[in-house]
N, C-alpha and C positions, 0 to 999 in steps of 0.2 A: 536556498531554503534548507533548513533542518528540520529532519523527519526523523523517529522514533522506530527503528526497525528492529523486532522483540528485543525492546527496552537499550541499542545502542544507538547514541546520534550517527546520523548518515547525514553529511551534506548533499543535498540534490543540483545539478544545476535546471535552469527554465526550463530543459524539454521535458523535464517531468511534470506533468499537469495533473497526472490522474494515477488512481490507486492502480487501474492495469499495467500504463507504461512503467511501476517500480516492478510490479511482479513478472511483468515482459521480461524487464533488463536483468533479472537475477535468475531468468527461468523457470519459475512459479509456472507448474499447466494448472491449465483450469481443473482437473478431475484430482488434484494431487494434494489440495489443500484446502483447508477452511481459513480466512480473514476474518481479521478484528481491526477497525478501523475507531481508533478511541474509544475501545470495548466493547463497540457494537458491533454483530457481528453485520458482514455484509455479503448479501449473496452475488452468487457468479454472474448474474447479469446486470448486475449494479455496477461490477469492477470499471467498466468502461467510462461509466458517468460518474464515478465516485471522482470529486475535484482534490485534490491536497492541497491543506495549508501552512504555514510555519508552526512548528511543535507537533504536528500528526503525533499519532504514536497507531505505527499495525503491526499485527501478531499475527504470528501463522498460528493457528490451533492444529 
């Protein structure tokens, strides 16, 4: 899957399912960043349930 990480493609492979496992895998803590998930912003307890799809696009603010 291709994902939009502030504004570079990132191939994902399957085990990424969700907006937390990206900011897991690149080290994103929760206290250290704001998220935009296709502009929206999304809060810290959403990251978990947040699903990704092909073309996402997330911003750290």
């Amino acid at each position: 899957m291709t994902v939009y990480i502030n504004e570079q493609p990132e191939i994902l492979s399957s085990d990424y399912k969700t907006l937390y496992d990206v900011l897991n895998q690149l080290g994103i803590k929760d206290s250290a960043v704001s998220v935009s998930l296709n502009d929206l912003m999304v809060p810290r307890d959403q990251w978990k349930l947040r699903e990704l799809s092909e073309f996402d696009r997330i911003d750290f603010v």
